[in-house]
OpenMM code with the backbone's topology and positions (N, CA, C; nanometers):
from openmm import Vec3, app, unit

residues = "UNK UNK UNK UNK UNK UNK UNK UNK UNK UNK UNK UNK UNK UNK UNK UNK UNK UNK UNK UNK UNK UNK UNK UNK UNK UNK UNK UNK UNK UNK UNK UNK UNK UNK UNK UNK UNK UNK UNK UNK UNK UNK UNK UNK UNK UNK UNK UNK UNK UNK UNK UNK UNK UNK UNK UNK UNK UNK UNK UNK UNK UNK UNK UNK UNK UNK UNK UNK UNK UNK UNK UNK UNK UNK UNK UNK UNK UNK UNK UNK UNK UNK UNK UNK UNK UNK UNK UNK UNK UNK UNK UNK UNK UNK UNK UNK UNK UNK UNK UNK UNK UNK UNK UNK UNK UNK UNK UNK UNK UNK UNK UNK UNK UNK UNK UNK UNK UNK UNK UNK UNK UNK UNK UNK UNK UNK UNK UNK UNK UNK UNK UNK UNK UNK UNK UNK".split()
positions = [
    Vec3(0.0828, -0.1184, 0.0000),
    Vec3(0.0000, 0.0000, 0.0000),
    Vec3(0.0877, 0.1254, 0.0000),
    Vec3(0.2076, 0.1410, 0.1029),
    Vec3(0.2768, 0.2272, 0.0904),
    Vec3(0.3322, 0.2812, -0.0571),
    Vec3(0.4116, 0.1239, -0.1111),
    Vec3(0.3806, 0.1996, -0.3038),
    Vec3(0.2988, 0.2566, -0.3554),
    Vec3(0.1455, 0.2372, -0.3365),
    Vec3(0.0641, 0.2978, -0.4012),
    Vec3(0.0746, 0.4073, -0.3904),
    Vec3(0.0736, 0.4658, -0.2113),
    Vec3(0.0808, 0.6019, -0.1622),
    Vec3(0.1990, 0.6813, -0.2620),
    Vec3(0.2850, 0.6617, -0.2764),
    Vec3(0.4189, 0.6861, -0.3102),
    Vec3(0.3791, 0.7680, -0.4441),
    Vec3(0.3347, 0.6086, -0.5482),
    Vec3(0.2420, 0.6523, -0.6991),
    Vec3(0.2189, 0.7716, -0.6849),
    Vec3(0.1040, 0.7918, -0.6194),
    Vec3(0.0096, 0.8797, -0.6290),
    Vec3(0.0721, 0.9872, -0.5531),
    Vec3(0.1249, 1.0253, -0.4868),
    Vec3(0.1923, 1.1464, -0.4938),
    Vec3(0.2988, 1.1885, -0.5127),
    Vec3(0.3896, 1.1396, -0.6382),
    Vec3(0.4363, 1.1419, -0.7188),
    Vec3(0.4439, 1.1448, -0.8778),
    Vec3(0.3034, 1.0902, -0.8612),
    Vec3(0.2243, 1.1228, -1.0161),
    Vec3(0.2995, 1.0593, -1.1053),
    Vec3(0.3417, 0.9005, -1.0819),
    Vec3(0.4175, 0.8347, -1.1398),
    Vec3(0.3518, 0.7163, -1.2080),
    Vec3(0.2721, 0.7780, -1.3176),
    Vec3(0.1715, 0.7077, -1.4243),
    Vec3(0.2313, 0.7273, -1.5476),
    Vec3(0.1913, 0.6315, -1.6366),
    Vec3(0.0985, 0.5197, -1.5742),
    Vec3(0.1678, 0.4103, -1.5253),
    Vec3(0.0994, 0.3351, -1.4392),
    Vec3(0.1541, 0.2342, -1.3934),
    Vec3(0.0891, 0.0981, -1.4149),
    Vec3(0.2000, -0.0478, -1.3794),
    Vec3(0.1350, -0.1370, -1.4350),
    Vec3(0.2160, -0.2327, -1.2752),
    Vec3(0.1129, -0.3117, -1.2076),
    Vec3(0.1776, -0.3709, -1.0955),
    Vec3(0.2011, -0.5333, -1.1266),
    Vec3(0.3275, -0.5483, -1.0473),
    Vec3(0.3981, -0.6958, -1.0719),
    Vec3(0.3907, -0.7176, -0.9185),
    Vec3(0.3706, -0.8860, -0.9222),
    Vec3(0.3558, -0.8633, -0.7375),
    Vec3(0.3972, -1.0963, -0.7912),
    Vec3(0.5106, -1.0852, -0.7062),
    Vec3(0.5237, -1.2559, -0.6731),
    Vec3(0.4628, -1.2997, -0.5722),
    Vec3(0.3013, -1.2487, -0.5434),
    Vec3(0.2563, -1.3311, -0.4255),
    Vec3(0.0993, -1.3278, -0.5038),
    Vec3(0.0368, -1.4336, -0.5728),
    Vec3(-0.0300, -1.4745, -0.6193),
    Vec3(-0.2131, -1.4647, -0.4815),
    Vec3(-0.1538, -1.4535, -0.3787),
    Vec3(-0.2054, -1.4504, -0.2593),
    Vec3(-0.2702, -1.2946, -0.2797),
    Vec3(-0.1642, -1.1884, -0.2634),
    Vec3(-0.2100, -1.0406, -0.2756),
    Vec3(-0.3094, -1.0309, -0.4280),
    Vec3(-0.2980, -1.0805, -0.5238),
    Vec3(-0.3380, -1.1043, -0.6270),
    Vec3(-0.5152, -1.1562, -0.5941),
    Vec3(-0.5177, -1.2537, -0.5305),
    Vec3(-0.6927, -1.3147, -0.4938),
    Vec3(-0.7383, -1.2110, -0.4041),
    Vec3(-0.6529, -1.1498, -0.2967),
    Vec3(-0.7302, -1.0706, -0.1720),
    Vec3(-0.7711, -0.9343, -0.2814),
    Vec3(-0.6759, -0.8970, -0.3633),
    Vec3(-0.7547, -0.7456, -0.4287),
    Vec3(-0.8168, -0.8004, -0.4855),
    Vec3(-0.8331, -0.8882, -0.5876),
    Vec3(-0.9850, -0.9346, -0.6593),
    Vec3(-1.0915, -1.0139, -0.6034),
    Vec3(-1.0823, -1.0731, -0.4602),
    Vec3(-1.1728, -1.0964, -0.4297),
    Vec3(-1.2205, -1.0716, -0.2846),
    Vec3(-1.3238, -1.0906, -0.2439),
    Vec3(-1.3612, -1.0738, -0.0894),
    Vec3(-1.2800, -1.1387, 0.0605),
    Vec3(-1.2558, -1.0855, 0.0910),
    Vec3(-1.1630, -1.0829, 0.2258),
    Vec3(-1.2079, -1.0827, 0.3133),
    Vec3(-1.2519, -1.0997, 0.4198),
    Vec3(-1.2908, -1.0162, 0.5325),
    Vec3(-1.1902, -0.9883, 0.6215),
    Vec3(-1.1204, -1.0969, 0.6478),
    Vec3(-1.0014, -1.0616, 0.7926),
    Vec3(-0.9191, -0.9350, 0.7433),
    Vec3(-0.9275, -0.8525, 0.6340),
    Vec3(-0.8167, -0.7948, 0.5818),
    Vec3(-0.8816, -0.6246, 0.4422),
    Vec3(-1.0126, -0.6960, 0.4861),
    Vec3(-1.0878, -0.5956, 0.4210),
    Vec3(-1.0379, -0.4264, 0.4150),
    Vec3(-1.0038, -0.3899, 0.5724),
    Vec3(-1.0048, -0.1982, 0.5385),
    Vec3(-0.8772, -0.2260, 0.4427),
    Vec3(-0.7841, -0.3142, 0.4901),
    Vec3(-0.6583, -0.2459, 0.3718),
    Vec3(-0.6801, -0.3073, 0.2708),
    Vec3(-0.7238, -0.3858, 0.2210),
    Vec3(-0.7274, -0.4289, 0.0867),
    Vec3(-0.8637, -0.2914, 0.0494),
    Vec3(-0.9434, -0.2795, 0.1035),
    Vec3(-1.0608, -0.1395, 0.0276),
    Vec3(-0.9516, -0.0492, 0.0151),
    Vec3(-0.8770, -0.0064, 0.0991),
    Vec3(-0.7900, 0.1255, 0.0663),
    Vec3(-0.6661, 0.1008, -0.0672),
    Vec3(-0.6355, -0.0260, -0.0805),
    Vec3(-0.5688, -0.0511, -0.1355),
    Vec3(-0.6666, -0.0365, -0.3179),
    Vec3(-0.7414, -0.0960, -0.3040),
    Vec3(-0.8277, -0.1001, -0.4154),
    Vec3(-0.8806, 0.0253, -0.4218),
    Vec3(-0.9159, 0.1207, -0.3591),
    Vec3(-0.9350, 0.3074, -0.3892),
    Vec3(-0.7978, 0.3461, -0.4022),
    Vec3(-0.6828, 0.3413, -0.3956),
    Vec3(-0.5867, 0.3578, -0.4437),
    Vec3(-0.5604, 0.3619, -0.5952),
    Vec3(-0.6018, 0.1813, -0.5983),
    Vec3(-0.5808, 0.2042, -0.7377),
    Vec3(-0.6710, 0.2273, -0.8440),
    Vec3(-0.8062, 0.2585, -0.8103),
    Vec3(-0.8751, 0.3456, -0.8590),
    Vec3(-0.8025, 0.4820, -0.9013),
    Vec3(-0.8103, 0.5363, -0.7885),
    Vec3(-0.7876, 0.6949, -0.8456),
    Vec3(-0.6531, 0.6599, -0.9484),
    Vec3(-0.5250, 0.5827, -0.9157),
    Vec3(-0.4563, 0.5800, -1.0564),
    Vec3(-0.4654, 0.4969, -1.1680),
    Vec3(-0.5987, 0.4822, -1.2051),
    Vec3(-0.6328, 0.4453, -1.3313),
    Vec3(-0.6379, 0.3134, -1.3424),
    Vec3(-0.7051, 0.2347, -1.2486),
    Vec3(-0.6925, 0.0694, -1.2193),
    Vec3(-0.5600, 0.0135, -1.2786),
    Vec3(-0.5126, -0.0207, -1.2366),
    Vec3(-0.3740, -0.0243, -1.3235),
    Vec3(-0.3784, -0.1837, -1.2738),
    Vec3(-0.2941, -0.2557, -1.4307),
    Vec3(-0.3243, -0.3442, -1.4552),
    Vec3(-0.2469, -0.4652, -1.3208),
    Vec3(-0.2213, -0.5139, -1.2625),
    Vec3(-0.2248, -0.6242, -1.1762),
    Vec3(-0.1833, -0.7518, -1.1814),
    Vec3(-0.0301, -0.7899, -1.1873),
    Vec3(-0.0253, -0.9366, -1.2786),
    Vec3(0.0516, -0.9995, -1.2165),
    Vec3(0.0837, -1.1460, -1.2390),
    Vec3(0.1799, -1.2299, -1.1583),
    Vec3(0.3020, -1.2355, -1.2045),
    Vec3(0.4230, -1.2211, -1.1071),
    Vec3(0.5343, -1.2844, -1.2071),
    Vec3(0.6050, -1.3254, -1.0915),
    Vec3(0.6874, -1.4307, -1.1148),
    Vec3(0.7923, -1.5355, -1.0447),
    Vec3(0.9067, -1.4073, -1.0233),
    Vec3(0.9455, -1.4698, -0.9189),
    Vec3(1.0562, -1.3829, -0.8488),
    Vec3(1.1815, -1.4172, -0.9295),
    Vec3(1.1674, -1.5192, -1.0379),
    Vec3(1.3428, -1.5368, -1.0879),
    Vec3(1.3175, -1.4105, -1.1887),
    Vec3(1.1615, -1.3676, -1.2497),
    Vec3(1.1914, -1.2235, -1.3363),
    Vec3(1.1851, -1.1190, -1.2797),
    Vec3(1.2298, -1.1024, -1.1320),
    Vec3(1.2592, -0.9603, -1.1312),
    Vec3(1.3016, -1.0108, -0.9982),
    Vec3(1.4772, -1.0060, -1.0073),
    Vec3(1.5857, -1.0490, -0.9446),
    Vec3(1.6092, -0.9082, -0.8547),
    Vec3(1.6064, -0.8124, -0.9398),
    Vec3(1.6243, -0.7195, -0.8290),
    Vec3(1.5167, -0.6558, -0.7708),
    Vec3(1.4171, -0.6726, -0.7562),
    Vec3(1.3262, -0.6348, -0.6785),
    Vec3(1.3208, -0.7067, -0.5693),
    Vec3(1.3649, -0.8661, -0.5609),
    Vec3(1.3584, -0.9471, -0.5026),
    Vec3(1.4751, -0.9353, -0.4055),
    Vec3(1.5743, -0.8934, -0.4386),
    Vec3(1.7061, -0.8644, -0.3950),
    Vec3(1.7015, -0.7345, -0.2759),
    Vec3(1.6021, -0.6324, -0.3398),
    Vec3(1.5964, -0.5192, -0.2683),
    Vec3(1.5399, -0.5139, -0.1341),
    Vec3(1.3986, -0.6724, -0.1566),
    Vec3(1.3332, -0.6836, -0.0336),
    Vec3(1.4065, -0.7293, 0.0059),
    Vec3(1.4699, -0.9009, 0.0331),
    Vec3(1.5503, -0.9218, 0.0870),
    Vec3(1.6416, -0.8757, 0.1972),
    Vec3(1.6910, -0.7734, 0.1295),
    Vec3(1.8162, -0.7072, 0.1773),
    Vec3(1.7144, -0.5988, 0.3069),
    Vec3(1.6551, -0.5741, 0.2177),
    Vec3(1.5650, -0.4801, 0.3305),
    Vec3(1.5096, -0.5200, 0.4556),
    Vec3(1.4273, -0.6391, 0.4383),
    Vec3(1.4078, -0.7327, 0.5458),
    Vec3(1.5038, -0.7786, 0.6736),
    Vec3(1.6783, -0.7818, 0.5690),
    Vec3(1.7463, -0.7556, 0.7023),
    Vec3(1.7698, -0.6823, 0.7714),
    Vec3(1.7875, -0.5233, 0.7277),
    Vec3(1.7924, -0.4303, 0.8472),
    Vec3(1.7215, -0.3597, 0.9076),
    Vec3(1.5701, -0.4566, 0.8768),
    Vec3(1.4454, -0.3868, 0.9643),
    Vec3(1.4305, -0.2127, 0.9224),
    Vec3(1.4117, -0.2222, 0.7708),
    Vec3(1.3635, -0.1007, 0.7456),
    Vec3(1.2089, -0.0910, 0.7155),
    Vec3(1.1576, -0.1380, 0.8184),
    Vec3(1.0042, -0.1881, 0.7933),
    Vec3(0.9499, -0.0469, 0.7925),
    Vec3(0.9869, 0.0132, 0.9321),
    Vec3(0.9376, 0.1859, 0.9915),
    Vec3(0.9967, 0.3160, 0.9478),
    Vec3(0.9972, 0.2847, 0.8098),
    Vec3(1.0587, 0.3893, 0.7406),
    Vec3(1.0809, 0.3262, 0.5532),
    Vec3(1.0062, 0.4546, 0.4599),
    Vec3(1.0263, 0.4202, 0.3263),
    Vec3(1.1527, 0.4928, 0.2811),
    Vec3(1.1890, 0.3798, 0.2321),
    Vec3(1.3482, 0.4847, 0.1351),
    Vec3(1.3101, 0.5010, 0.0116),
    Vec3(1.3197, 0.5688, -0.0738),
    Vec3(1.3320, 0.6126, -0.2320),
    Vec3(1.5132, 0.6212, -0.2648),
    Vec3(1.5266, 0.4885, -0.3368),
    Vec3(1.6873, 0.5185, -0.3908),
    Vec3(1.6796, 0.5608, -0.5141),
    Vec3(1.7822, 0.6965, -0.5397),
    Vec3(1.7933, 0.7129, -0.6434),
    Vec3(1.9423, 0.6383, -0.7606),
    Vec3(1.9915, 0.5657, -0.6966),
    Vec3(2.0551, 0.4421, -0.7933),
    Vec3(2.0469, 0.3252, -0.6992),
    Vec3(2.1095, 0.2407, -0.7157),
    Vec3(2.0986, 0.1566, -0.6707),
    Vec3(2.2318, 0.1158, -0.5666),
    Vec3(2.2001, 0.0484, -0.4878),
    Vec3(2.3212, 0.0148, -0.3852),
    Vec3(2.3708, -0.0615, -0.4259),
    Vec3(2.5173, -0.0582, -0.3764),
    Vec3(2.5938, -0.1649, -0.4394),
    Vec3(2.6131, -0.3129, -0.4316),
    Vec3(2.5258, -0.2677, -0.3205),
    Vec3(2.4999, -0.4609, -0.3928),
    Vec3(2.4133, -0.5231, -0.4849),
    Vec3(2.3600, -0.4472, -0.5463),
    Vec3(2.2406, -0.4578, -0.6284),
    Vec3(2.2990, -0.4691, -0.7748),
    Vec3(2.4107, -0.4141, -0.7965),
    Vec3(2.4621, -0.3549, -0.8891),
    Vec3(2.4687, -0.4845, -0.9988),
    Vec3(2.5452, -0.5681, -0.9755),
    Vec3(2.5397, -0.6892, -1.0588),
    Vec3(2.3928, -0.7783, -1.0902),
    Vec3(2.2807, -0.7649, -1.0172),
    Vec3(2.1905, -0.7887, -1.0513),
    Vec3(2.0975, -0.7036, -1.1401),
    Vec3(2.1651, -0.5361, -1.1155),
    Vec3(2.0614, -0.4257, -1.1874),
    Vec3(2.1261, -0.4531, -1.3565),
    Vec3(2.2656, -0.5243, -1.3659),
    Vec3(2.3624, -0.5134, -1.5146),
    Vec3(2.2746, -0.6136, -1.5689),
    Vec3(2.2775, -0.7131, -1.4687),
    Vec3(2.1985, -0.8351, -1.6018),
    Vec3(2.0398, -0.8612, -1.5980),
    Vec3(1.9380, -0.7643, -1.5153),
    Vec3(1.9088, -0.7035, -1.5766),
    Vec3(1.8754, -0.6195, -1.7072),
    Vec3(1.8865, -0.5535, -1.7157),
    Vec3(1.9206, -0.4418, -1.7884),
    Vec3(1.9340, -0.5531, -1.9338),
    Vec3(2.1127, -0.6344, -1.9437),
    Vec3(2.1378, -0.6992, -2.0127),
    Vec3(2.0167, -0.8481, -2.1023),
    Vec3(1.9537, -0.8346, -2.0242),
    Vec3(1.7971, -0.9236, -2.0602),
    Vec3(1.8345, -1.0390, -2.0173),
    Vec3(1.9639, -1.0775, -1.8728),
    Vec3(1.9838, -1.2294, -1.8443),
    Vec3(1.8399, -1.2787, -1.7621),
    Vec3(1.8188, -1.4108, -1.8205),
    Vec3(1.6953, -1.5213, -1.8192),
    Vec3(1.7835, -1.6151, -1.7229),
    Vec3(1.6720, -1.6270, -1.6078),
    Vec3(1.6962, -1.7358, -1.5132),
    Vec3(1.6353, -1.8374, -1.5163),
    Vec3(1.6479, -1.9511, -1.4680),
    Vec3(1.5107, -2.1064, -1.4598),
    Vec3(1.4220, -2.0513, -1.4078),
    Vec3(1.3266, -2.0803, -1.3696),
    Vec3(1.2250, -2.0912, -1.2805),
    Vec3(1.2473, -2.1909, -1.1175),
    Vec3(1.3051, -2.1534, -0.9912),
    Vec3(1.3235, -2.2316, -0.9220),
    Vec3(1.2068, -2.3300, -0.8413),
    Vec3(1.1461, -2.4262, -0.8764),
    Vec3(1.0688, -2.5117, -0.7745),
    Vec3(1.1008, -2.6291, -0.7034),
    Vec3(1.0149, -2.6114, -0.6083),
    Vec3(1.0436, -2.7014, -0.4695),
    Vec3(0.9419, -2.8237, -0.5010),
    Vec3(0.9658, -2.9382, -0.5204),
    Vec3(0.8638, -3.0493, -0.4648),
    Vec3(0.8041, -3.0581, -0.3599),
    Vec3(0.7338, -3.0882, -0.3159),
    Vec3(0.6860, -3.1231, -0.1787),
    Vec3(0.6079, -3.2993, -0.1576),
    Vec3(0.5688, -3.2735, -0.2641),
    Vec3(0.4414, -3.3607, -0.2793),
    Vec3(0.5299, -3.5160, -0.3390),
    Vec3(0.5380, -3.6424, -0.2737),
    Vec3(0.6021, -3.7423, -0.3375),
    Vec3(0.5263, -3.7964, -0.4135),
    Vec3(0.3694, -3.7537, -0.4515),
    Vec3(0.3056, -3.8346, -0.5037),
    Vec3(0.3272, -3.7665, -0.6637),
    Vec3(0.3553, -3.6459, -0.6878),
    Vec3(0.3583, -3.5591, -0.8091),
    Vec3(0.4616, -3.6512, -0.8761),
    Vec3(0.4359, -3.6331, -0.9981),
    Vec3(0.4916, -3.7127, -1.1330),
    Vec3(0.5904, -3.6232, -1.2281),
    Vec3(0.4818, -3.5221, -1.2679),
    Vec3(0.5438, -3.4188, -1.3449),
    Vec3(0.4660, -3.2915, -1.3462),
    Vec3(0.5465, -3.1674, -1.3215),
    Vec3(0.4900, -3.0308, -1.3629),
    Vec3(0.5209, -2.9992, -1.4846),
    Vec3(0.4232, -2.9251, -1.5431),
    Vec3(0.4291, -2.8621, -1.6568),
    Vec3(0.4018, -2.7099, -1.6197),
    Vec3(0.5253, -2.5931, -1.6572),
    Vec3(0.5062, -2.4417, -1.6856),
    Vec3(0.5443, -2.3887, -1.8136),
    Vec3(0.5000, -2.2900, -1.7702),
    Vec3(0.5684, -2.1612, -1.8695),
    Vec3(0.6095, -2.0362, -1.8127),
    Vec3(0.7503, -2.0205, -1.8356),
    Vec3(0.8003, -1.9403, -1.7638),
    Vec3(0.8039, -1.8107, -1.9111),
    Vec3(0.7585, -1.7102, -1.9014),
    Vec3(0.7808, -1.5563, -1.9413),
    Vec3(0.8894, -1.4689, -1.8665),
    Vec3(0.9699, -1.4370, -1.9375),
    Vec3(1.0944, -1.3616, -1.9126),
    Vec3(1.1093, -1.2588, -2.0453),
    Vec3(1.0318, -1.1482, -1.9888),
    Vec3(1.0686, -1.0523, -2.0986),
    Vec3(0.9849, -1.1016, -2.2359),
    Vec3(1.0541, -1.1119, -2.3478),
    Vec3(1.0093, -1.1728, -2.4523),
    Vec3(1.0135, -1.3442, -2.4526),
    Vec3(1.1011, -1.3867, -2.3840),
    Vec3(1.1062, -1.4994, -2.4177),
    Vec3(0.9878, -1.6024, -2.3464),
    Vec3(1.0130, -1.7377, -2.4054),
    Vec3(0.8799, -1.8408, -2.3809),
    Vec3(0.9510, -1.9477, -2.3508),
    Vec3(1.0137, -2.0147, -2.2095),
    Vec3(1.0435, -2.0869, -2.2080),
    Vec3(0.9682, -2.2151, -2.1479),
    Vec3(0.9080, -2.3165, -2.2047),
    Vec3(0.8672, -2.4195, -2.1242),
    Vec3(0.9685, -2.4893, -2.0444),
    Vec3(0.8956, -2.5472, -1.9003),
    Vec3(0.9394, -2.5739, -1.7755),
    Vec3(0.8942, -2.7422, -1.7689),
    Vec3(0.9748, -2.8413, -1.7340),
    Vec3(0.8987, -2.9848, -1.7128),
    Vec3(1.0455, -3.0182, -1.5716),
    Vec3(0.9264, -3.0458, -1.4752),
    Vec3(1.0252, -3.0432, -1.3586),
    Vec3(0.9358, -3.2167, -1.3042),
    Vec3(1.0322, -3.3001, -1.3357),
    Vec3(0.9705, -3.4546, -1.2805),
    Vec3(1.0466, -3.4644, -1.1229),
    Vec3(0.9671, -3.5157, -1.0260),
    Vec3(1.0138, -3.5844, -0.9388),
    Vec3(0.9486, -3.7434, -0.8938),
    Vec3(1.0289, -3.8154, -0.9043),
    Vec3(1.0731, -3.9622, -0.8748),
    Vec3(1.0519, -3.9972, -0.7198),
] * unit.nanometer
topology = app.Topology()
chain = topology.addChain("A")
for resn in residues:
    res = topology.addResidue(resn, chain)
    for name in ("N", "CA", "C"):
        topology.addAtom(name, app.Element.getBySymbol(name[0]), res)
């Protein structure tokens, strides 16, 4: 929600949201209750900036976003938003390839011994890579 806030008074349209939690994805499109005021505020948010479109993507396509939480998570910058204007240096080799259009796997976990075979499709940018991950 704090991004949204950010958006919008910054007037940083249009915008289009990527979110690796498929979870935040069902609570804004559908009914909630345990979680309702912030998901309503969250959803008048993105009203006023132009419903903006809402989509899934795996954390191996966007390495540094993933990198940024991460890192953030460790030094408990929960109570306070930063705006960087480049990137820190540790980021740096992830912002190059990046940039460079490097394509990662898709990483999954088994859990299930009874599963045979998954079938995906991983989207990276332009590319279309099918995914077949068997476990034995």
């Amino acid at each position: 929600m704090q991004g949204l806030k950010i958006v919008k008074d910054n007037y940083l349209m249009p915008l289009e949201i990527s979110t690796d939690s498929i979870e935040v994805i069902n609570f804004i499109n559908n009914v909630h209750e345990s979680y309702s005021s912030i998901i309503c505020e969250c959803r008048s948010l993105m009203h006023l900036l132009g419903d903006p479109k809402l989509s899934h993507t795996y954390r191996e396509q966007n390495k540094v976003a993933d990198l940024l939480a991460k890192e953030g998570a460790k030094k408990r910058l929960f109570e306070r938003t930063r705006i960087l204007q480049v990137p820190p240096m540790f980021a740096n080799e992830t912002v190059w390839a990046d940039i460079l259009g490097t394509t990662y796997p898709r990483e999954i976990s088994t859990h299930n011994s009874n599963l045979i075979a998954t079938n995906a499709t991983i989207y990276t940018g332009n590319n279309t890579i099918p995914l077949f991950c068997n476990d034995t």
